[in-house]
C-alpha positions in Angstrom: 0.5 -15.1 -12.3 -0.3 -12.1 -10.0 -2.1 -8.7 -11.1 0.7 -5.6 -11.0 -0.1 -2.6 -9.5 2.3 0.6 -10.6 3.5 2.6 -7.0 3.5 5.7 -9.3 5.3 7.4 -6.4 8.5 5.3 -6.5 8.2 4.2 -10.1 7.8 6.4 -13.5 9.4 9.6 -11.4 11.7 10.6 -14.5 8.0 12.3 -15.2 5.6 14.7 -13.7 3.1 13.1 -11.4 0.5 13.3 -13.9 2.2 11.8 -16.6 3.4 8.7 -14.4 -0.4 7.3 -15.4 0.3 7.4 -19.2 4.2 5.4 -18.4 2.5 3.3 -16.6 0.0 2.3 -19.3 2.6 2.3 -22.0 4.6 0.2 -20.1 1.7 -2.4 -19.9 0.3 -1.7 -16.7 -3.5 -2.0 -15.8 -3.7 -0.1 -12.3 -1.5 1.9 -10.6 -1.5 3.1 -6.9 0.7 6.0 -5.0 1.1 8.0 -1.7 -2.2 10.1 -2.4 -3.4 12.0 -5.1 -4.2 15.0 -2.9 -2.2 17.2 -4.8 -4.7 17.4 -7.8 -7.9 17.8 -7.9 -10.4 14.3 -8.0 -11.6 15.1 -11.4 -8.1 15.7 -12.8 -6.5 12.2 -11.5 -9.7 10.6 -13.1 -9.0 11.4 -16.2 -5.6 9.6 -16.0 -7.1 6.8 -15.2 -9.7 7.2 -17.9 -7.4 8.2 -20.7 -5.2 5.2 -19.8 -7.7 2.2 -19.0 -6.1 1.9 -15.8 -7.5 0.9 -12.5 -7.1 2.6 -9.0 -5.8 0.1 -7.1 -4.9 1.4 -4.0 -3.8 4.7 -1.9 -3.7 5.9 1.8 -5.6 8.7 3.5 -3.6 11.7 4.0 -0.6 11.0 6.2 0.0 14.4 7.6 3.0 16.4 6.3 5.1 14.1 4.3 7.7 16.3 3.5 8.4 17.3 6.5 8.6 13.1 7.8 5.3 12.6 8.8 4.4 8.9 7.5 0.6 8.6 9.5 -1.2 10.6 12.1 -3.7 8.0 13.1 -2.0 7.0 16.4 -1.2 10.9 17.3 -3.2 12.2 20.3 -3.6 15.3 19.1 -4.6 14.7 15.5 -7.4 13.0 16.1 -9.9 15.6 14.6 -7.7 16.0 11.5 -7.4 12.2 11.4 -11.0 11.7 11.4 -11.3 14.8 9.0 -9.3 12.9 6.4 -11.2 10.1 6.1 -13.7 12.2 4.5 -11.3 13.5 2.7 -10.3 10.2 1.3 -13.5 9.1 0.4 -14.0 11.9 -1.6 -11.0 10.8 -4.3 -11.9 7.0 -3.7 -15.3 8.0 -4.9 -14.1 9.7 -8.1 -11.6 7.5 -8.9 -13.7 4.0 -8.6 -11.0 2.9 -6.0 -12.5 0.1 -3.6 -9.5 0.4 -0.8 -7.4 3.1 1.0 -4.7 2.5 3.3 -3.9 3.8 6.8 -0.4 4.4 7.9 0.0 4.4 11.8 2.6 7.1 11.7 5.7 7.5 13.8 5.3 7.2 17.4 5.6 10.1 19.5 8.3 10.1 22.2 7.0 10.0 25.5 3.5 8.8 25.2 3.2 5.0 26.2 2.6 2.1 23.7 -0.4 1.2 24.8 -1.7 4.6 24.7 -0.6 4.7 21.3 -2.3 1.8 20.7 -5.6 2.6 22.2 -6.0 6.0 20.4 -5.1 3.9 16.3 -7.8 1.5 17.4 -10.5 4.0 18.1 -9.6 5.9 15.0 -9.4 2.5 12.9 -13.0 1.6 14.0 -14.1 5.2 12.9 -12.9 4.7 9.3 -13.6 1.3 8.8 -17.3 2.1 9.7 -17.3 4.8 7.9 -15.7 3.5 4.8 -17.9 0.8 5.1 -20.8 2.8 4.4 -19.3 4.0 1.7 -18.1 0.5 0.1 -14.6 1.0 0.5 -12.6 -1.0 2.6 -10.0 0.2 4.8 -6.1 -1.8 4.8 -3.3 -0.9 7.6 0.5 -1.2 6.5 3.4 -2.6 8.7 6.5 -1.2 8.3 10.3 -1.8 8.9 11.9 -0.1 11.3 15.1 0.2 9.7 13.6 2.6 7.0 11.7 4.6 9.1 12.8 4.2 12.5 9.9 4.7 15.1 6.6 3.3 13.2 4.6 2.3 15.2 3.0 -0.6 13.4 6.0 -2.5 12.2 4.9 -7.0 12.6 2.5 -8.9 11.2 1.7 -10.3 14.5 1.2 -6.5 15.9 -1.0 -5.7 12.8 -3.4 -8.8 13.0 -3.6 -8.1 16.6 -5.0 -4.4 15.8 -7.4 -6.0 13.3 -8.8 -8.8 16.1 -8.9 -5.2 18.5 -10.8 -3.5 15.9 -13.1 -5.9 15.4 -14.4 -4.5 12.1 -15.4 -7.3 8.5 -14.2 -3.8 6.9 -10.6 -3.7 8.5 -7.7 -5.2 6.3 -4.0 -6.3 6.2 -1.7 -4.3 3.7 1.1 -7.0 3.6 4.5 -5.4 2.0 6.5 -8.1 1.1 9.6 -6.1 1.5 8.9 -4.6 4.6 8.1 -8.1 6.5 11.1 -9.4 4.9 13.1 -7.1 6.8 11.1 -7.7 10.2 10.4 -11.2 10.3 10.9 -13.6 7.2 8.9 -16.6 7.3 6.5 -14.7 4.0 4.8 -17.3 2.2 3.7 -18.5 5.4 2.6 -15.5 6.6 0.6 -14.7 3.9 -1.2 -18.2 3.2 -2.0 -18.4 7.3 -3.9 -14.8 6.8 -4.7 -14.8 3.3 -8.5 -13.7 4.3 -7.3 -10.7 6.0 -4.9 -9.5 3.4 -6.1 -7.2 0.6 -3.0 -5.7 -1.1 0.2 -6.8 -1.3 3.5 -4.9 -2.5 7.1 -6.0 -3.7 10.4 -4.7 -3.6 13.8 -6.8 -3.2 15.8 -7.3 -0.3 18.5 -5.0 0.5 17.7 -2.0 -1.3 14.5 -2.1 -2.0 14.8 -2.4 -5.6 13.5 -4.4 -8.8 12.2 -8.3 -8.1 14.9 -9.8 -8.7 17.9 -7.8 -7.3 18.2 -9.3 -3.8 17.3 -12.3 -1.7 13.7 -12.5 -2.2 12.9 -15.4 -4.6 10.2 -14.1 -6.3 9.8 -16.5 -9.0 8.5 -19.0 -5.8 6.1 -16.6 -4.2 4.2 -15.5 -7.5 3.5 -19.4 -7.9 2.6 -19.5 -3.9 0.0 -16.6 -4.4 -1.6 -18.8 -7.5 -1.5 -21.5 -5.5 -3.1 -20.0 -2.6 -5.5 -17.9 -4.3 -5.0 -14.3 -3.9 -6.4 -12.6 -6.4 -5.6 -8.8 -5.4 -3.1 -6.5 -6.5 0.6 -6.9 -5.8 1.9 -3.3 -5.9 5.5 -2.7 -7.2 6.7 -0.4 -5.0 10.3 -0.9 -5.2 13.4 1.8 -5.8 14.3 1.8 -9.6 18.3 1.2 -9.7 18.9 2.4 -12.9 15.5 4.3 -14.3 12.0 2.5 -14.0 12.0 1.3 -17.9 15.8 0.2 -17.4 14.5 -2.3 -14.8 11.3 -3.6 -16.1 12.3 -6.9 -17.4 11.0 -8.6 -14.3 7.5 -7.3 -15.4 7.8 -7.5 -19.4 9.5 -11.2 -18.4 6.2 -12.1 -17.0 3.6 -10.5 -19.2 5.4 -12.8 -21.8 5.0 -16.1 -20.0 0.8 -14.7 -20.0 0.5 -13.4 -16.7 -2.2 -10.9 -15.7 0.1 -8.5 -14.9 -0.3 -6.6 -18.5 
């Protein structure tokens, strides 16, 4: 069975940021992954990790002001300078937390600046981080995401996101493929994934509607977990879902799993 991944920014929030790393762990987790851990110094998210056992699996370069809505800057024409700035940035915490993959959200398109303007200015920026996480051994993942959640994203199809990658051009440059997200835009997942498996990196769950627990909605889970043995992906699958009742309350998709011996814990 697949490796889980804790999204420590949608599970485990009845705690402190901080102390999402030692749920996590209790709860038989062996990585977690989140937003960013900007908000703390390098040093101090590393010794969660440490203290726990767990591995960083994942998280994205600084996406601008998310509480004000920001989800991305990399396709904004004028944050080009702070886009590239943040790649340092990132490679900074990747570095001190041993994580060997950040992802890069497109961001919300501006109104009146043409898509393939847009376009042009994320795959200029995307070859600047992938080279320069390259050099630095960490390899760099873009995310499509529905449109229903966050209306305006620019990078929203797997089609549109492989496209980017061919643009790109860069061995360094990965797919992020939430399987929540593409169930939303386009169906047709196990598909998907097995036709692209050598561009895709990190995967994530959550149920359709809702976005809650595996399990909850349409999705049948059960059937891609076997598809990813089957096809051999052996990265993390992120559980990035909405908890309906409290994040212990709805792990019995995970603890159901760990019991039949998958990696997950």
């Amino acid at each position: 069975m697949p490796r889980f991944s804790a999204n420590l920014s949608m599970l485990f929030g009845e705690h402190d940021f901080l102390d999402r790393f030692d749920a996590a762990a209790r709860a038989g987790f062996k990585a977690v992954e989140y937003v960013g851990p900007y908000d703390h110094a390098p040093e101090v998210v590393a010794a969660r990790l440490k203290k726990n056992g767990l591995e960083q699996a994942l998280f994205n370069l600084p996406a601008g002001n998310w509480a004000a809505g920001e989800r991305g800057i990399a396709v904004l024409p004028d944050r080009i300078a702070e886009f590239r700035k943040s790649v340092e940035t990132a490679i900074t915490y990747a570095k001190a937390l041993g994580c060997a993959q950040v992802n890069c959200l497109a961001g919300i398109a501006p109104a009146g600046v043409a898509s393939a303007e847009l376009e042009k200015i994320f795959v200029e920026n995307l070859k600047f981080a992938a080279d320069r996480l390259e050099k630095a051994g960490i390899k760099l993942l873009i995310e499509a995401i529905n449109t229903r959640d966050i209306p305006g994203f620019f990078l929203h199809t797997s089609k549109q996101a492989l496209r980017i990658i061919e643009r790109v051009s860069s061995k360094n440059l990965y797919f992020q493929y939430d399987i929540y997200h593409m169930q939303v835009m386009e169906g047709d997942l196990a598909r998907t994934i097995e036709a692209n498996l050598d561009r895709i990196a990190h995967i994530q769950i959550a149920d359709n509607p809702g976005r809650h627990e595996p399990g909850t909605g349409e999705i049948n889970y059960p059937f891609l977990y076997d598809h990813l043995d089957r096809i051999g992906y052996s990265g993390w699958v992120g559980a990035e879902y909405k908890p309906k009742a409290g994040t212990e309350a709805g792990l019995g998709w995970f603890k159901a799993l760990a019991g039949k011996g998958s990696a997950a814990a």
